[in-house]
N, C-alpha and C positions, 0 to 999 in steps of 0.2 A: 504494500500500500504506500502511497505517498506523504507529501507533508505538502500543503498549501498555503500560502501566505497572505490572506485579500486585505488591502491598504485604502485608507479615505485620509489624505493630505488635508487639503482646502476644499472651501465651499462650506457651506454651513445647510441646517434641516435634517431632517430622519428621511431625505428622498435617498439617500447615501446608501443606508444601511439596508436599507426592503431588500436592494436586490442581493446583498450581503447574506443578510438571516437566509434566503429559499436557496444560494446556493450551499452555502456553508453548511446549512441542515442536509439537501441532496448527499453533498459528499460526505457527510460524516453517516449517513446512513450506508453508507456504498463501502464504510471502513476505512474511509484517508483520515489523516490531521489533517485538522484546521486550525487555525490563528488568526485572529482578525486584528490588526492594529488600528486604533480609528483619533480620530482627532478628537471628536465630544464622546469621553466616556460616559455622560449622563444617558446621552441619546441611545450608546450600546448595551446600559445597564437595561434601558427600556424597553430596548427590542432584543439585543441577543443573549444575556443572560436571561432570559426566560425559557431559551430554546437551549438550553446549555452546550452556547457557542463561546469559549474563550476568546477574548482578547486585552488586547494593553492599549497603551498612552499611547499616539503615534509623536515622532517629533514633530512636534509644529512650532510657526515662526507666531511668536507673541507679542510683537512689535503693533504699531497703531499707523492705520492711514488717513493722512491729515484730509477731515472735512471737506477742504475747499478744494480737493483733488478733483478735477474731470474725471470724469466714468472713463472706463478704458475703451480704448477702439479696435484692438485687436488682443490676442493670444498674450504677445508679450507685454503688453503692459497690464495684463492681470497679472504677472509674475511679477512685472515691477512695483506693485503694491502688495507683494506678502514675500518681500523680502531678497527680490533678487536684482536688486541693485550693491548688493554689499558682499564681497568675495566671502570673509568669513562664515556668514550668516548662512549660505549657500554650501559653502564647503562643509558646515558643519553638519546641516541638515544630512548633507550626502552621507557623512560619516556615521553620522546617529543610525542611518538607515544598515549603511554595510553592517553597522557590531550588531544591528539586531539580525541581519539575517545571516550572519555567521553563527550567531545564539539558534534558530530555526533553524536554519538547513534549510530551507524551502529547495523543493523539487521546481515549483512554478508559484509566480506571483501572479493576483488580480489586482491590476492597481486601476481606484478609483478615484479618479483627479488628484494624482500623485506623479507631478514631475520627478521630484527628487526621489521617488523609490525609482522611475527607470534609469532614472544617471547611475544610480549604485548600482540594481542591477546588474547595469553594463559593463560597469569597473568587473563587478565580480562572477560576469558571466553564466548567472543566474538565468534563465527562461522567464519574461514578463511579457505580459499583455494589457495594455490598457482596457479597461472593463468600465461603460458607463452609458451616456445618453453623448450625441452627437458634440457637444459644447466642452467635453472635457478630452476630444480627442481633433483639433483641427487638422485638417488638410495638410499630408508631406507636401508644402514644395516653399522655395525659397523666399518669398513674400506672404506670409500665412494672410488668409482675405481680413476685411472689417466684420467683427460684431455687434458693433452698428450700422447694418445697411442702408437703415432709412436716411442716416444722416451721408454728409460728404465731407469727406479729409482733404488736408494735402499726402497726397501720394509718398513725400519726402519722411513725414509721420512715421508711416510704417516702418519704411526703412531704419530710418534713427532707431526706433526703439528697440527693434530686430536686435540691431548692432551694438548697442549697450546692454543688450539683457544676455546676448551668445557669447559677449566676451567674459562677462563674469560668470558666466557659465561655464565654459573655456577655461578659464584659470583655475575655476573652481576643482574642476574634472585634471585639472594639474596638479592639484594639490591635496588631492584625493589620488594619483597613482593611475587616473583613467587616461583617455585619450579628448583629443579635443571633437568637435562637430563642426562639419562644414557648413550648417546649418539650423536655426534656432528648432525648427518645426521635426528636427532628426533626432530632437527626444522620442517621438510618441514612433519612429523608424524600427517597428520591433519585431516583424515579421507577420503580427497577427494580432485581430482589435476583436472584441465583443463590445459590438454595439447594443447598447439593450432598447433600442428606439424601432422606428419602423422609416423608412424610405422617403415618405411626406412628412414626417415628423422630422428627422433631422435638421436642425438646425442649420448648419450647411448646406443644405441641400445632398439630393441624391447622389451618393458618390459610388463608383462601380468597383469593382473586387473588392465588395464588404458582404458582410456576413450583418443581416439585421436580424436579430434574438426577439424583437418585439420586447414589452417589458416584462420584466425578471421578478416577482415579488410571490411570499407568500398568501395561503389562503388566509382571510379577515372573517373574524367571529363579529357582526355588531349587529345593533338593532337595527330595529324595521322604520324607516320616517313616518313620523307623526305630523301632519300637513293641519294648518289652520283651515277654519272654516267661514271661506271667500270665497269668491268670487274674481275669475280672472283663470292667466297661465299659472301653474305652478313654478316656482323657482326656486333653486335651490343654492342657497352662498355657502362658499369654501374659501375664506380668504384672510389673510393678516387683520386681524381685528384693530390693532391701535394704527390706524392710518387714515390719512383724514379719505380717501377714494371711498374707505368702508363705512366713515361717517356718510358718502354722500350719497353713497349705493342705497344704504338704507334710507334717508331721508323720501329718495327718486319714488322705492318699494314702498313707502308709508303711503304717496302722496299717491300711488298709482292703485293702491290696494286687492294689490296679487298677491294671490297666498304664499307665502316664502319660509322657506327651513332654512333657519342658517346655523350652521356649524360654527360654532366659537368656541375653543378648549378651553385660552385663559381670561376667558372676560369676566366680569366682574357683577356682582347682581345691579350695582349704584347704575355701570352703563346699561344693562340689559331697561333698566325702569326707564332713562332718558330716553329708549325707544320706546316704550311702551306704545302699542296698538295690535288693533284685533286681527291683522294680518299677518302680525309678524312670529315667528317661535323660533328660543332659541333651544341649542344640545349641544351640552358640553362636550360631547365626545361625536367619531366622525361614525357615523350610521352606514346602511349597509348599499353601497352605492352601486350595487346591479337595480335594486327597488326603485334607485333615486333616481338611473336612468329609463327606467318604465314609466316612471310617475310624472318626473318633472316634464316641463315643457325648455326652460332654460338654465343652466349653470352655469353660473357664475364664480370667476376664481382666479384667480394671479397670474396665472399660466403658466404654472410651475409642472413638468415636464409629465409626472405621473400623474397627475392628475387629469390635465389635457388629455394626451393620449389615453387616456383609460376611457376615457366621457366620449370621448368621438371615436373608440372603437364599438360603444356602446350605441352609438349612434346618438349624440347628443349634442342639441346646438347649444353652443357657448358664448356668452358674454366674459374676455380674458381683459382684467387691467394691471399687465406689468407692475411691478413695481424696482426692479431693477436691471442689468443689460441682460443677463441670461431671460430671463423673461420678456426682456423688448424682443431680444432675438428672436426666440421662438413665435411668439405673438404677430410677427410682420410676416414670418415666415410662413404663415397658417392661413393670416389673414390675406396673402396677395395671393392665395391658392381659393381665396371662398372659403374657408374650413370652418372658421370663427369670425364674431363681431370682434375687433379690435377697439379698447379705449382709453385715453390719457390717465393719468393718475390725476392732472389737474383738474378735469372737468368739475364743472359748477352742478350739472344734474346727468343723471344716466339715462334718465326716461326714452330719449328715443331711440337710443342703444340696446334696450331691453325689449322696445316694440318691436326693432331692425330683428334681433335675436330668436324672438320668439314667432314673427311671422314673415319673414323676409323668402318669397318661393327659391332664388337660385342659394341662400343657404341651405335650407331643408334638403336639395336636391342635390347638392354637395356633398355634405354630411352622411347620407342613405346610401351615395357613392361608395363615399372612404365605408361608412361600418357592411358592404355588401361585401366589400373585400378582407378586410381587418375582423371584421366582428366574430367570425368563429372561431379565431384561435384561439385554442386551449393552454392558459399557460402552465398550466402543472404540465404540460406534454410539453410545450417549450423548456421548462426547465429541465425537464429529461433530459431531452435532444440535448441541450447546452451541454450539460456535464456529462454527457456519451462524449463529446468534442473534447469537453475538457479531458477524460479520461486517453482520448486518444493520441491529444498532443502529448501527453503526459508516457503514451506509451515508445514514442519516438525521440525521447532525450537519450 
């Protein structure tokens, strides 16, 4: 049997770990180690010490990104906001990586949004795969694109940042006993990716010699929705509660009075009574979302990667309002496909975004597209399939 090493670097949420828990449980049934290193041990106590998946602390960079920072526009400068403009901080990370997978032995790595585990890797000639949704693995080639499409750059941009983040990179991987890259985007160059996305979902867009897994997550035990009693579309919110999009969503739902479920885990009873109306219900916990796709007419929700994809394999039309670049990304990306309503974080009302959503014919007609295609796959049979693959890479080291 083997030993397995699955890694969550950066990025923040428990979208990390779902596909973590269904594999790590697959393989531990099949008789391999597993180890999970993760960056929020809170988030792993949550989800994988229940399934008794081990894992530790990953190294992560602790450092703070000043406020007034621009969003990033590509690959590299989301690196150069956790850390990788500073050789040591860099070099270190690498290092923390090698002594821990000198401690495991890993046969193979699953790294999810984990640059610095494939630098080490590499030094130590380790077997890694990046394993995630399309945004944590860009495009090999020598100019990696924007992730912010809708906006426009100077093209010079790019480059600079490339160039500053590959050379501390470079030095880094020198000081660490590696080799250099010709390349910023020759991190993720590793012979083989598990996308856990689907083809329209991707972020990037469709890229060919990939391998899409659809998403990776275990089965969900939750309740059944309990819908007010109105009048109107059903809707259903999934979204960051303290933000003001979610003060205005709800206001839009007050005034329009359609019956809406909204999921809020840490809200509070003081804001639930500021909403108070007979349309509206909240639940602390998130309910059982094959019902919520039968039931609802719209969902509404951030556009955070599982979720989306899970509701429009379901066949469900979406009102998504971003709330940062992985989520614009995805969001513009869906939305110039017809897939979803797209909308600002700033807007003053959602109302005719919610009408667009819920009766708009060439979305409906979209939507019925993608879930004609997408909607039967079985993901307990997808995680099979996965870790058959994994198993096989595994038998060719």
């Amino acid at each position: 049997m083997a030993t397995i090493l699955l890694t969550w670097e950066l990025g923040g949420n428990a979208g990390h770990v779902h596909p973590m828990r269904a594999i790590a449980s697959e393989l531990k049934g099949r008789g391999h180690e597993v180890l999970a290193a993760v960056k929020d041990v809170c988030i792993a106590e949550r989800f994988l010490a229940k399934n008794g998946i081990e894992f530790v602390q990953a190294p992560v960079w602790n450092g703070r990104i000043d406020p007034k920072t621009p969003p990033a526009i590509n690959y590299a400068e989301l690196l150069m906001r956790t850390g990788y403009l500073n050789v040591d901080q860099v070099a270190g990370q690498i290092r923390s990586w090698t002594n821990l997978m000198e401690w495991v032995k890993p046969d193979l790595i699953l790294a999810d949004h984990s640059p610095s585990v494939l630098l080490a890797a590499r030094i130590l000639g380790i077997k890694a795969a990046p394993a995630g949704s399309g945004f944590f693995s860009p495009p090999i080639m020598p100019l990696m694109p924007s992730i912010q499409p809708y906006g426009r750059f100077p093209r010079e941009r790019f480059a600079t940042s490339e160039r500053r983040v590959l050379a501390v990179v470079n030095q880094s991987l020198l000081q660490c006993g590696g080799a250099p890259l010709k390349m910023l985007s020759g991190i993720f160059d590793t012979g083989y990716h598990y996308f856990f996305t689907l083809p329209k979902t991707d972020h990037y867009g469709i890229r060919e010699q990939v391998n899409y897994w659809g998403l990776i997550q275990s089965s969900r035990n939750a309740a059944e929705p309990v819908w007010p009693d109105s009048n109107g579309p059903k809707v259903f919110v999934y979204m960051q509660h303290n933000t003001r999009p979610y003060k205005t969503l709800l206001e839009s739902l007050q005034r329009l009075g359609w019956p809406s479920l909204i999921v809020s885990r840490n809200i509070n009873q003081r804001e639930i009574e500021s909403f108070r109306a007979s349309n509206l219900v909240f639940s602390p916990e998130l309910v059982n979302l094959e019902a919520v796709a039968r039931q609802a007419d719209v969902v509404v929700n951030n556009c955070n990667h599982g979720t989306t994809v899970e509701m429009l394999q379901r066949g469900c039309r979406q009102l998504v309002i971003p709330l940062q670049v992985e989520q614009s990304m995805l969001a513009h990306h869906l939305s110039s496909q017809g897939l979803v309503v797209a909308g600002g974080a700033g807007l003053s009302c959602y109302r005719a975004l919610l009408e667009k959503a819920s009766a708009d014919p060439p979305l409906k007609s979209n939507v019925e597209k993608f879930h004609s295609i997408y909607g039967n796959m079985d993901p307990q049979k997808q995680l099979v399939a996965l870790v058959d693959d994994i198993e096989e890479k595994l038998s060719d080291l």
